[in-house]
N, C-alpha and C positions, 0 to 999 in steps of 0.2 A: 728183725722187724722191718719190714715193707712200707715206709707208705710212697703215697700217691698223690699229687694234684691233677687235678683234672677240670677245667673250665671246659664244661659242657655248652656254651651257646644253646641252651634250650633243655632241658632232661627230655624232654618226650622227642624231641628231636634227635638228640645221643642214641635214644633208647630203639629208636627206628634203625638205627645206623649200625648195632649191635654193640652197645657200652656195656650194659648188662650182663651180656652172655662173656664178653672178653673177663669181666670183671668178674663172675664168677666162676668161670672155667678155666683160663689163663694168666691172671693177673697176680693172683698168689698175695695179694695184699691183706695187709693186717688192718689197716687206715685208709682210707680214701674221701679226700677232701674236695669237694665239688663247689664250684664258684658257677653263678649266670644261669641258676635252674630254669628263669623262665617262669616261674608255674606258682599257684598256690597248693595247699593240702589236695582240695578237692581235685583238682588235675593231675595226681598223683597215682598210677595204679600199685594192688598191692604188688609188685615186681616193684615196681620205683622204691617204696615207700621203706620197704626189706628184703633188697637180692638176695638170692640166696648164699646161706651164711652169712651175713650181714647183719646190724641192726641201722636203724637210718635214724639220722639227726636233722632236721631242716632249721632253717632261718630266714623265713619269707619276706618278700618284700610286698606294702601294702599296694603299691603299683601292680596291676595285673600284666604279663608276661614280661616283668620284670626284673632283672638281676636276682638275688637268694642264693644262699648258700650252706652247705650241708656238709653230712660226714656221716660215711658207712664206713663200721666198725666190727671186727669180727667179736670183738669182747663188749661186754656192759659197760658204760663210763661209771666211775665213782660220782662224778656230776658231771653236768651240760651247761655252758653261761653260756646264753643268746642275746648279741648283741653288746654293746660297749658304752648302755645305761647315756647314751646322748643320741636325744629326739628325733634330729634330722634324718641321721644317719643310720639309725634303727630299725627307722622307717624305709630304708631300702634294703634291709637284709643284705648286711655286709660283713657279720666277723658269729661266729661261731667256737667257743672253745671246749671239747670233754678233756676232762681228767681222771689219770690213771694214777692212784697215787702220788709220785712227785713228779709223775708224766704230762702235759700238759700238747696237747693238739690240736693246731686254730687251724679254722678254713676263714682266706680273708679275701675278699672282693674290693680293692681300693677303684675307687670312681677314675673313671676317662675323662681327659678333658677336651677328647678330639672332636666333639660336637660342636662347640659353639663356645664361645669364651665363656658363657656363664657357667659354663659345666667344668670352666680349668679352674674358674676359681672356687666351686665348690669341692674341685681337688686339691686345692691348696689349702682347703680349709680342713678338712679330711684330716689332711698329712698335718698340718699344726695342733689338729686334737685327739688327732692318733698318736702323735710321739709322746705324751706322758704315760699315756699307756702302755706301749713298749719297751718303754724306760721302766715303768712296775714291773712287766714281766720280766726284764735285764737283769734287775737285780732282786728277783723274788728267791732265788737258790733253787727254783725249783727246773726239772730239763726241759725246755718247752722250745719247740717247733711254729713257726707261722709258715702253711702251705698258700699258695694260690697267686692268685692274679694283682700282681701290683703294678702294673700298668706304665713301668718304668724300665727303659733301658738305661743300666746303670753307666756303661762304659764304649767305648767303638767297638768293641768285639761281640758286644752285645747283638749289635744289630748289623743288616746286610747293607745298606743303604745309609749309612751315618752322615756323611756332608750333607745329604740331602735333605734330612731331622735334624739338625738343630735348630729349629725355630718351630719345630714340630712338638704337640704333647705326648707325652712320652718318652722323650729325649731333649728336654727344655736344662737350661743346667738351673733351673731352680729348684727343679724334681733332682737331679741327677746328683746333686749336692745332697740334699736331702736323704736319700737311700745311700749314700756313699757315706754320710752321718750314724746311718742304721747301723754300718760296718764299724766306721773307727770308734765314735763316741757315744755308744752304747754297749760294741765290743760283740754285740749278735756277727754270726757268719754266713754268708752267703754261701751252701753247702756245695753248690754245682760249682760254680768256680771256682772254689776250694779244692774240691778235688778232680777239676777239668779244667788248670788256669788257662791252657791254649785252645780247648774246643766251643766252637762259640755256644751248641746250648740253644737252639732255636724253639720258641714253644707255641710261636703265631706266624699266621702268614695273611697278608689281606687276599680277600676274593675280587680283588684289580688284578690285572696285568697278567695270568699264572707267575703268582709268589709261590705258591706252594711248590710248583712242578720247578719252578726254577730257584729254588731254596731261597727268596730274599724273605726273609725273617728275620723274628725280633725274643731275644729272649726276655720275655716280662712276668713270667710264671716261675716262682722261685719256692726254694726250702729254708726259709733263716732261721736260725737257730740256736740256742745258747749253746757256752764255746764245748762245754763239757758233752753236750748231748752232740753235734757236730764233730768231736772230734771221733765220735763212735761208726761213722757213716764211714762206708766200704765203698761201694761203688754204684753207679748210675745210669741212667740211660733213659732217652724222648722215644715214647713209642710211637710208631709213625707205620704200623703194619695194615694199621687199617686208620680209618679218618671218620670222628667222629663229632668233630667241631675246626672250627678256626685254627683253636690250641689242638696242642697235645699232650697225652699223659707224660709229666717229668716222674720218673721215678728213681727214689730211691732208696736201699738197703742200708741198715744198723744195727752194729754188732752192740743189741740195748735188748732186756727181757722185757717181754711184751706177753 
């Protein structure tokens, strides 16, 4: 089994750039979980809406070109829960789950707080009512995956630039505690480090400076996963052959029926 994160910065933006065609011709994925569409239904064409082989899931944000997030699937889910049934947050189209039997596949969009402080604290607020709910999923028994963009460098390997982030979001250690909490005391794995503890894992680069051409990056697009479904993942890899947003597709392989 294959899946994918992918923070598109835009679908129709992606889509220009060739997301689509990579995704359907070369990607081989079984799951691909899409953060930051940008878009509502209607700005959607039917290529967006179901690449081929695919079925597509969205989760919009009522904000027009803002945040959403999805999941093209090459199977039918047994069900779809959009959203995490709190108001604020619902309203920006941020968490998306299908389920496959005892398989569970979330695309998650955790909020930035590099805008402005009121944006860090409606990420701190996020993350304190996000974590009961990750804590159900920890201990539901069932194998369940959260892909996408959480907006955090966990550790200094994480990122290109670390002395110069610590007072930065994203690398705040209130955040950094917090997802380092996801790992111990909840016992979810961070699947890329797990099985790439020396490679850093790069998934963003900013459009300052040439970050990208001169690798300083930030890995903040991850796979966490319960320990039983993570210890099924084989191997990994940041696709970087072509550029289709900020981020890049993290993927990775499981030796899991799908």
């Amino acid at each position: 089994m294959r899946i994918v994160s992918a923070n598109l910065n835009g679908i129709r933006s992606a889509t220009t750039k060739g997301f689509l065609d990579w995704l359907s011709r070369e990607s081989d994925a079984d799951v691909v979980a899409l953060q930051e569409l940008k878009a509502q239904a209607a700005d959607l064409s039917d290529a967006m809406r179901a690449p081929d082989g695919y079925l597509g899931f969205f989760h919009y944000a009522e904000k027009k070109g803002y945040s959403g997030v999805g999941l093209y699937c090459r199977r039918q889910p047994d069900e779809v829960i959009e959203g995490l049934g709190i108001a604020e947050f619902d309203a920006e189209g941020r968490y998306l789950e299908a389920r496959w039997g005892n398989l569970s596949v979330i695309s998650l969009y955790l909020p930035s707080g590099s805008s402005s402080e009121e944006r860090q604290q409606v990420k701190f607020d996020f993350m304190a009512k996000f974590w009961p709910h990750l804590a159900q999923l920890a201990a539901s028994g069932r194998d369940v995956v959260v892909l996408g963009d959480w907006n955090i460098a966990h550790n200094e390997i994480d990122l290109k630039n670390w002395k110069g982030n610590l007072k930065n979001s994203g690398f705040l250690p209130e955040e950094r505690k917090w997802i380092g909490e996801v790992f111990s005391k909840l016992k979810l794995v961070d699947v890329w480090r797990t099985l790439y503890p020396d490679v850093a894992g790069y998934t963003w680069w900013s459009n300052r400076g040439q970050a990208y051409a001169k690798d300083v990056g930030w890995r903040i697009d991850y796979h966490v996963a319960t320990p039983a479904l993570a210890a099924t993942a084989k191997s990994g890899f940041v696709y970087k052959d072509v550029k289709f947003s900020d981020h890049a597709p993290l993927v990775i392989d499981y030796d899991y029926p799908f």
